[in-house]
C-alpha positions as CSV (number, residue, x, y, z in Angstrom):
1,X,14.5,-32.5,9.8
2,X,16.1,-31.8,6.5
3,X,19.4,-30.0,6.8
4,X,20.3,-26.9,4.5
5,X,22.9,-25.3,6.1
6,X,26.1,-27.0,4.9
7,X,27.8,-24.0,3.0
8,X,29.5,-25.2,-0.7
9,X,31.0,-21.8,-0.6
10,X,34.1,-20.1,1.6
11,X,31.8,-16.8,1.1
12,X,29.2,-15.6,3.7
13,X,26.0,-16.8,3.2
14,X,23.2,-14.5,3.5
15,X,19.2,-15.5,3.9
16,X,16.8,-13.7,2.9
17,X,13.1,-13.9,3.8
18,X,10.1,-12.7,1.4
19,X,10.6,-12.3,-1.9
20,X,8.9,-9.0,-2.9
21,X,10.3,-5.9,-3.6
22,X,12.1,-5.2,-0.3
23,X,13.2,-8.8,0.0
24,X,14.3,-8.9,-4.0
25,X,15.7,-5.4,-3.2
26,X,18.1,-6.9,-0.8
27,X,19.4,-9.9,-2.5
28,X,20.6,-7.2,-4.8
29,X,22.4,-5.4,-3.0
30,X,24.2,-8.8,-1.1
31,X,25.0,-10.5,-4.4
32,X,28.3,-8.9,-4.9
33,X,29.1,-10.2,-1.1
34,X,27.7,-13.4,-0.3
35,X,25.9,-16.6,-1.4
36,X,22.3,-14.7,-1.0
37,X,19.6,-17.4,-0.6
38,X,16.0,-15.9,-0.9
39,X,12.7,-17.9,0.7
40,X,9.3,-17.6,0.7
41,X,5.8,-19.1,1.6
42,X,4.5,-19.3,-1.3
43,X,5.3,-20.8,-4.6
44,X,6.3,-18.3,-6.9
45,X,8.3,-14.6,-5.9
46,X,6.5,-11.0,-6.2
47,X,2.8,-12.4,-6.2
48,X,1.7,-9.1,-4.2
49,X,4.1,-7.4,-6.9
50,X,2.5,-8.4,-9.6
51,X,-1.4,-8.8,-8.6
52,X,-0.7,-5.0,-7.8
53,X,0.7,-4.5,-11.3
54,X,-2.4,-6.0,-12.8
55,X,-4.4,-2.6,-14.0
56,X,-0.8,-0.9,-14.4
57,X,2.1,-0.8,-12.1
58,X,2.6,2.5,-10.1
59,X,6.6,2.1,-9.4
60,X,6.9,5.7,-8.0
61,X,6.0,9.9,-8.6
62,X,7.7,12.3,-9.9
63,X,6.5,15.5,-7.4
64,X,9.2,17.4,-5.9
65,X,11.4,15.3,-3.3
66,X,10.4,17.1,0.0
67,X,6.7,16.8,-1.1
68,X,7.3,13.2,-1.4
69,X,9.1,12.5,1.9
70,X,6.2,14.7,3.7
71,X,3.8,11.7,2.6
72,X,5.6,9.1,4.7
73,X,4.6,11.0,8.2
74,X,5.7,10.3,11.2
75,X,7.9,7.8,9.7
76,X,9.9,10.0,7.7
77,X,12.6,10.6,10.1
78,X,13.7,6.9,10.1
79,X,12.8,6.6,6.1
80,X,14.1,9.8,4.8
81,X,18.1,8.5,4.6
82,X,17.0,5.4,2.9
83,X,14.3,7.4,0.4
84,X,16.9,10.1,-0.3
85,X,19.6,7.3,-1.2
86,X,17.2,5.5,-3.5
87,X,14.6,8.6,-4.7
88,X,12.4,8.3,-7.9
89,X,14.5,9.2,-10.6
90,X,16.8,6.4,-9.4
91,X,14.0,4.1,-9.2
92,X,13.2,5.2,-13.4
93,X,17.3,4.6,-14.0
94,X,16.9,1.1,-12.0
95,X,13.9,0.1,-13.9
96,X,15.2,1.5,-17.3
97,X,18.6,-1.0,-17.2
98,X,16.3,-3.8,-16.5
99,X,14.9,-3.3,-19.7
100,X,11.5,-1.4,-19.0
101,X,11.0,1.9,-20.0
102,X,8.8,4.4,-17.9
103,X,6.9,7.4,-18.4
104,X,5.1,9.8,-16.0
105,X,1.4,10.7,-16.1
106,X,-0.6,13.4,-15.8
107,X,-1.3,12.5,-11.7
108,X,2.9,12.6,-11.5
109,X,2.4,9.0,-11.1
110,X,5.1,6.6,-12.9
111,X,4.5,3.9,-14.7
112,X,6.2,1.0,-17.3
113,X,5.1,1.9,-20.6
114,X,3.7,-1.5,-20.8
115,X,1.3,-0.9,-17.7
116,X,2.5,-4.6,-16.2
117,X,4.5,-5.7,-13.5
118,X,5.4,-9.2,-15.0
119,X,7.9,-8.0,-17.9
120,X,10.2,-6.3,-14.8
121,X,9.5,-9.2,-12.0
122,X,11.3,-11.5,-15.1
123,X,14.0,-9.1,-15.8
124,X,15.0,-9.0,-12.6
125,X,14.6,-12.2,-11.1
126,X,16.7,-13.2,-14.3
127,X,19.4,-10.9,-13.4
128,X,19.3,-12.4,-9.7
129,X,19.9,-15.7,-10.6
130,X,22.4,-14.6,-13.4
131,X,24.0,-12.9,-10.1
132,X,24.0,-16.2,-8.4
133,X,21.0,-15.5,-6.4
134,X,19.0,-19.1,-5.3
135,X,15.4,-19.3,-4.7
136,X,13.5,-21.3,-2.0
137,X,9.9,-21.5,-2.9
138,X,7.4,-22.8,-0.2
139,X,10.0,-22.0,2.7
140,X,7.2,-20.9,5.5
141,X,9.6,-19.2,7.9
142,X,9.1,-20.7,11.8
143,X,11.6,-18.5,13.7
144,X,15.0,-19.9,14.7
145,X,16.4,-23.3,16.4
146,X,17.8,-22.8,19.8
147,X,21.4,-22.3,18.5
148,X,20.3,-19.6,16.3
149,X,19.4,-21.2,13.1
150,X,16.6,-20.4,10.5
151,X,13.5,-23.0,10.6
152,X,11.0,-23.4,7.7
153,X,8.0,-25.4,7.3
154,X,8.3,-27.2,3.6
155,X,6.4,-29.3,1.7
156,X,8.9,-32.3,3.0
157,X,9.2,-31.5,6.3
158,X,11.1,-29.3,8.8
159,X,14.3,-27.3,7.3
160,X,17.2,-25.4,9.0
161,X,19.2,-22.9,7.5
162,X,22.4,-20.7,9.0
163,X,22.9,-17.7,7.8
164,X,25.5,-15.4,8.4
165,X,23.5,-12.4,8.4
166,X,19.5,-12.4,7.6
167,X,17.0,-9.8,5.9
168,X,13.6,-10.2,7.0
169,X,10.8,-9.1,4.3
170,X,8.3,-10.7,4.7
171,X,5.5,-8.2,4.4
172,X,2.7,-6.8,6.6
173,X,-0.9,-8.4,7.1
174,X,-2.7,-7.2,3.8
175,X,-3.5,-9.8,1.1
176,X,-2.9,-12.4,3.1
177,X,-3.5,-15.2,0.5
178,X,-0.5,-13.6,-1.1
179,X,1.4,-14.7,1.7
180,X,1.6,-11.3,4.1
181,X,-0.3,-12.7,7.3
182,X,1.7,-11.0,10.0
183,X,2.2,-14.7,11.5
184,X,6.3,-13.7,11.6
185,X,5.5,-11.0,14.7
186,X,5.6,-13.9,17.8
187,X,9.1,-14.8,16.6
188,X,10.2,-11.5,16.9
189,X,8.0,-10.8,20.2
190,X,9.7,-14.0,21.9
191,X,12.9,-11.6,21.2
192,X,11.6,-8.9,23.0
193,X,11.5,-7.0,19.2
194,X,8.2,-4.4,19.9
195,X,5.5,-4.4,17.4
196,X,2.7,-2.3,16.9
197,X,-0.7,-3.9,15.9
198,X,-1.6,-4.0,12.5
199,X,-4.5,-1.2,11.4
200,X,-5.5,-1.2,7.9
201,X,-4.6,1.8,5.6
202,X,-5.3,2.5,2.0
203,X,-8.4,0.5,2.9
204,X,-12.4,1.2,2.1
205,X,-14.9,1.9,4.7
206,X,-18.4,0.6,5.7
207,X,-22.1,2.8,5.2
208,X,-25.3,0.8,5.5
209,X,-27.0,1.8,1.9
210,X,-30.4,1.1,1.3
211,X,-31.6,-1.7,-0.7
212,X,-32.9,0.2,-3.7
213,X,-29.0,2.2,-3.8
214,X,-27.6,-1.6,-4.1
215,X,-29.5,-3.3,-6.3
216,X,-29.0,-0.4,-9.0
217,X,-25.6,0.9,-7.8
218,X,-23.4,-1.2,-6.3
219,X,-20.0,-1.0,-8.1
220,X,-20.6,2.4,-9.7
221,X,-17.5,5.0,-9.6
222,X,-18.2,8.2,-8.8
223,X,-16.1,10.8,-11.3
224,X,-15.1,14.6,-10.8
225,X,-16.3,14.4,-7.3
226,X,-13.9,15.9,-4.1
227,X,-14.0,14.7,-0.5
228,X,-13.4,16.6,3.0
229,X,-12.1,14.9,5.6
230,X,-10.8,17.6,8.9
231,X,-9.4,20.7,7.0
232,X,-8.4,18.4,3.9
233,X,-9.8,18.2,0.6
234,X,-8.8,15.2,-2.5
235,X,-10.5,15.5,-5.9
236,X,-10.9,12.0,-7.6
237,X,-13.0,9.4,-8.3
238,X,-13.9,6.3,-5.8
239,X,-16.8,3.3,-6.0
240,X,-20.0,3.0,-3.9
241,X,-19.3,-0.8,-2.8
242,X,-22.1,-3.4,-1.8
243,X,-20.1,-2.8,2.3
244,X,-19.3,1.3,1.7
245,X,-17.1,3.1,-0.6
246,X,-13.6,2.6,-1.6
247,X,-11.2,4.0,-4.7
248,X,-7.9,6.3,-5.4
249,X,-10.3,9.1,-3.0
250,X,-10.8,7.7,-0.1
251,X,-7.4,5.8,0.0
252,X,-6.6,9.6,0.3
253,X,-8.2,10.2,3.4
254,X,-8.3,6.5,4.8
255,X,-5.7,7.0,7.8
256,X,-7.3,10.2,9.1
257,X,-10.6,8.2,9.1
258,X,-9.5,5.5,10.7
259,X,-8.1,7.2,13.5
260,X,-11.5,9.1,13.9
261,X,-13.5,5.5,13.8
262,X,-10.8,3.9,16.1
263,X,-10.6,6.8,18.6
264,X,-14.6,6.3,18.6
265,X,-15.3,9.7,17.2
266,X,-19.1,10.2,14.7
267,X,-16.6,10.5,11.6
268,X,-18.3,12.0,8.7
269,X,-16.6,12.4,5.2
270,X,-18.0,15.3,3.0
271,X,-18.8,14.6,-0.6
272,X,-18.9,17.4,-3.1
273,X,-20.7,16.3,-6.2
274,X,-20.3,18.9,-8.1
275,X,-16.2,20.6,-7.1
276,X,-15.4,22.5,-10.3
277,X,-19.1,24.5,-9.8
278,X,-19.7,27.3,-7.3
279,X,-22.9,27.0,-4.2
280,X,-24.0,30.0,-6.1
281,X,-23.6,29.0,-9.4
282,X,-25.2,25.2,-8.8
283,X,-28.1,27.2,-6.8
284,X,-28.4,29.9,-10.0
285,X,-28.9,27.0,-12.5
286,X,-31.1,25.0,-10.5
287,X,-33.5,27.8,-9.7
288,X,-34.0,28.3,-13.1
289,X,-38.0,27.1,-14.2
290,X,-37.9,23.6,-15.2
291,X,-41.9,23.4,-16.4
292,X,-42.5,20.3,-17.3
293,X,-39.1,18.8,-17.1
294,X,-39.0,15.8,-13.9
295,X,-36.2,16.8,-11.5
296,X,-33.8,14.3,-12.4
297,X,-33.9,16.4,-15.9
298,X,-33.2,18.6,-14.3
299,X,-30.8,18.0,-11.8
300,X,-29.4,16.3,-15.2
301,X,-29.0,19.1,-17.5
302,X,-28.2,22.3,-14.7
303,X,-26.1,20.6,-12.3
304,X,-24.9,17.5,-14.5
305,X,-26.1,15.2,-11.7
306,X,-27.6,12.2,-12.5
307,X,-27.0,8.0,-12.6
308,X,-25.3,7.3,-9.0
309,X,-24.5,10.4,-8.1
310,X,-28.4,11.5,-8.3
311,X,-29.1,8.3,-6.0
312,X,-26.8,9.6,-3.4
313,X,-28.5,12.7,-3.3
314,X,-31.5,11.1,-2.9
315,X,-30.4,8.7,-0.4
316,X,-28.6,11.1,1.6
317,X,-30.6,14.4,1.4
318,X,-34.3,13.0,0.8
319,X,-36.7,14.5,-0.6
320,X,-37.5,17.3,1.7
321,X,-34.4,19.0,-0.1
322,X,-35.1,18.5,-3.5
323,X,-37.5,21.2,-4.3
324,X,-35.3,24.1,-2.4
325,X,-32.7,25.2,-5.2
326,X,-30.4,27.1,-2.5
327,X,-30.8,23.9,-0.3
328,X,-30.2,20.9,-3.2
329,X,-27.0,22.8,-4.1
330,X,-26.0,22.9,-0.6
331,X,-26.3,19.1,-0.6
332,X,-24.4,18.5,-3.9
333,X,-21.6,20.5,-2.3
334,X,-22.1,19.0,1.1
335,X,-23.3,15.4,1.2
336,X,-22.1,14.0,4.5
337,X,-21.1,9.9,4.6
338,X,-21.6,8.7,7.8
339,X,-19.0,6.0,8.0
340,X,-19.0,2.8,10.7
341,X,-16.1,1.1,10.2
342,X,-13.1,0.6,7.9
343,X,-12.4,-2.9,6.1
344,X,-10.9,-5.7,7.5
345,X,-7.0,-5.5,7.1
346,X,-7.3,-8.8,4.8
347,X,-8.9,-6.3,1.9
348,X,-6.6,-3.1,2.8
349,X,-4.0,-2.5,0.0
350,X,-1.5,-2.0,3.0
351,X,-1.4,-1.7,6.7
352,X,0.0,0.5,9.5
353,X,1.9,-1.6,12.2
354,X,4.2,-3.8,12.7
355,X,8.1,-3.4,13.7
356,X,8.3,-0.3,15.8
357,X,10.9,1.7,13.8
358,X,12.5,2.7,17.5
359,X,13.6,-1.4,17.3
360,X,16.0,-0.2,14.2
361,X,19.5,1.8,14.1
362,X,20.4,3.7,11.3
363,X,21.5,0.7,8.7
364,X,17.9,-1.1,9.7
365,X,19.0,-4.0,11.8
366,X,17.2,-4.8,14.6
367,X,18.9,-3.6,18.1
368,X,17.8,-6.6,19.7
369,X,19.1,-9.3,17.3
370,X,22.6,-8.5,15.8
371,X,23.0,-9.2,12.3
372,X,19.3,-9.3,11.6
373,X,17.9,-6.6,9.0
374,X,14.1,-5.8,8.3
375,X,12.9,-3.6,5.3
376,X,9.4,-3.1,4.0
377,X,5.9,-3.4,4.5
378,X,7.1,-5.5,8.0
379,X,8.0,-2.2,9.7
380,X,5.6,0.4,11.2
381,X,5.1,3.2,8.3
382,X,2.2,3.8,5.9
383,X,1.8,6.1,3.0
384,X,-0.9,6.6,0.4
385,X,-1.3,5.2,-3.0
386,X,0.5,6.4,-5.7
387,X,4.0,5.1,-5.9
388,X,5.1,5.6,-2.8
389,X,4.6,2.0,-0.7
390,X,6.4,0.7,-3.6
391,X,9.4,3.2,-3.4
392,X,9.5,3.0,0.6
393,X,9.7,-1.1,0.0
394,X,12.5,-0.5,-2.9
395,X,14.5,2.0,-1.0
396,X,14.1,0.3,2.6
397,X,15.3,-3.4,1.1
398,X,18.1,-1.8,-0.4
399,X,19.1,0.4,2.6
400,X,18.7,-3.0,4.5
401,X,20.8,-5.0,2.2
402,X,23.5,-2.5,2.2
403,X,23.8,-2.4,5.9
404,X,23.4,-6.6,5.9
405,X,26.6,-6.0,3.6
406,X,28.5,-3.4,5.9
407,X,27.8,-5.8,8.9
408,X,29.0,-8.8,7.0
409,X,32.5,-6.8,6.1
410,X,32.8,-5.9,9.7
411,X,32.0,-8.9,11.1
């Protein structure tokens, strides 16, 4: 067993354990205390970081701060200190003395001008290790020895670590291959730490299309369209998938739908086709006489239906409906999707589950193991897209790492 646990320092050594942005979060806020040492599974830090930064990294929103807690549920309670400590304008100001300028769109969503995660990963794992930060890549963390060491599987072999306090970040189950598996939760269990089973959120669902809808249509968006789940209604966009659908939409809705699926409930989405247009102005315009122009013409030119969103129609509705103006309009306002499942956790963009936030006190250590902190995806919250699993993993690493540093002056 390799050793790694002599200390070359009289300060207190901290460890910790995933190096995302809850775990990076953390070491930040330690750096001024201790000698922080940062592991992780896999070979580089912030690979879930930056694959999510690939089409333009959504770091947080700008709505009003009470709309923005509201997203975080039932887990706002525990959260709200932490969001309210480290809320999106301090996120900008954070970003903004690493060097990366952001701006806000249209959506309220904030982004680096450069639309990349990479150029602020860099920044601040430079300023980590300028802070005296050291990185363990390929440190697969087994649990602890029986006189209360860290153990990691390496490349060489076996390694322990002491630590004198420990933040644990090491993710959910989503993206898996990015090094999130969930395999941390037995360690914790063998502690008598609850956890709740992971469930997959901002996650697509199953329909069984046809064969003609996939061989034309799979991996076509749907624009300007709206969908009603249970008394709630998201304009936006989303993709009809060779499985189902999936997109920015039906991220929206996912954890209402998944509760429906799970509690075994017939869970129908509604799609509108057509939201910014009236039933009676669609049914109007399509009653008009179309001569000799073929329906998809005219379903074309009246009710600016056509490519995918015609072959829904079609697929959905039949044919029977088609030649009834008052009835086709009621169908592009109110195409039911039958859904049958949601996809597996391994595709979700996050998950629900894990640590059962009643396992924390107020600074996020765990009751049941003093001087052990968890921040993060880890812990049992979900939110939707659109900056806010980012912020929650930000604020909760460095509400974590502050407490890891109150305990370590205490102790």
């Amino acid at each position: 067993m390799n050793d790694t646990s002599e200390k070359s320092s009289p300060r207190p050594r901290a460890a910790i354990l995933g190096g995302g942005p809850a775990g990076l979060m953390a070491a930040e806020r330690l750096a001024r205390l201790a000698d922080v040492h940062v592991f992780d599974s896999m070979p580089s830090f912030g690979r879930k970081f930056l694959l999510a930064g690939k089409s333009g990294l959504n770091i947080t929103h700008g709505e009003q701060l009470e709309a923005f807690l509201a997203r975080f549920g039932e887990a706002r309670t525990l959260l709200e200190p932490a969001l309210r400590a480290f809320p999106p304008n301090a996120i900008r100001d954070w970003a903004e003395a690493l060097g990366i300028e952001t701006f806000e769109g249209s959506s309220g969503r904030i982004f680096p001008v450069a639309m990349k995660a990479s150029p602020l990963l860099r920044a601040w794992l430079a300023r980590l290790r300028e802070s005296g930060v050291s990185f363990h890549a390929r440190h697969e963390w087994q649990g602890w020895t029986e006189d209360g060491a860290l153990r990691f599987g390496t490349p060489d072999g076996e390694a322990t670590f002491t630590a004198d306090v420990t933040v644990l970040a090491l993710g959910g189950a989503s993206w898996p291959r990015l090094g999130a598996d969930g395999s941390w939760t037995p360690f914790l269990s063998a502690r008598g730490v609850e956890t709740a089973p992971f469930r997959p959120a901002n996650c697509g669902f199953d329909i069984q299309w046809s064969e003609h809808l996939l061989d034309r249509f799979a991996g076509s968006p749907l624009k300007s369209i709206s969908l009603s789940f249970c008394g709630r209604t998201v304009k936006g966009d989303f993709v009809v998938t060779k499985t189902g659908i999936e997109g920015s939409a039906v991220y929206a809705l996912s954890a209402a739908l998944r509760d429906s699926l799970e509690a075994g409930a017939n869970t129908v989405l509604m799609l509108d086709l057509a939201p910014d247009r009236t039933l009676s102005q669609l049914a109007s315009a399509l009653s008009a006489p179309r001569g000799k122009t073929s329906l998809a013409n005219h379903l074309r030119k009246k009710a600016g239906i056509d490519g995918v969103k015609a072959a829904l129609l079609r697929e959905i509705a039949g044919k029977a409906l088609l030649d009834d103006p008052a009835k086709l309009a009621h169908a592009i306002k109110n195409l039911p999707l039958r859904l049958d499942r949601p996809r597996p956790i391994a595709e979700a963009i996050s998950v629900a589950g894990g640590i059962a936030l009643s396992e924390l006190d107020e600074s996020f250590m765990l009751k049941k193991c003093a001087g052990v902190f968890a921040a993060g995806e880890m812990l049992d919250w979900e939110a939707p897209t659109g900056g806010y699993l980012l912020s929650a993993c930000l604020a909760t690493g460095r509400a974590a790492g502050e407490g890891a540093a109150r305990w370590l002056r205490r102790s």
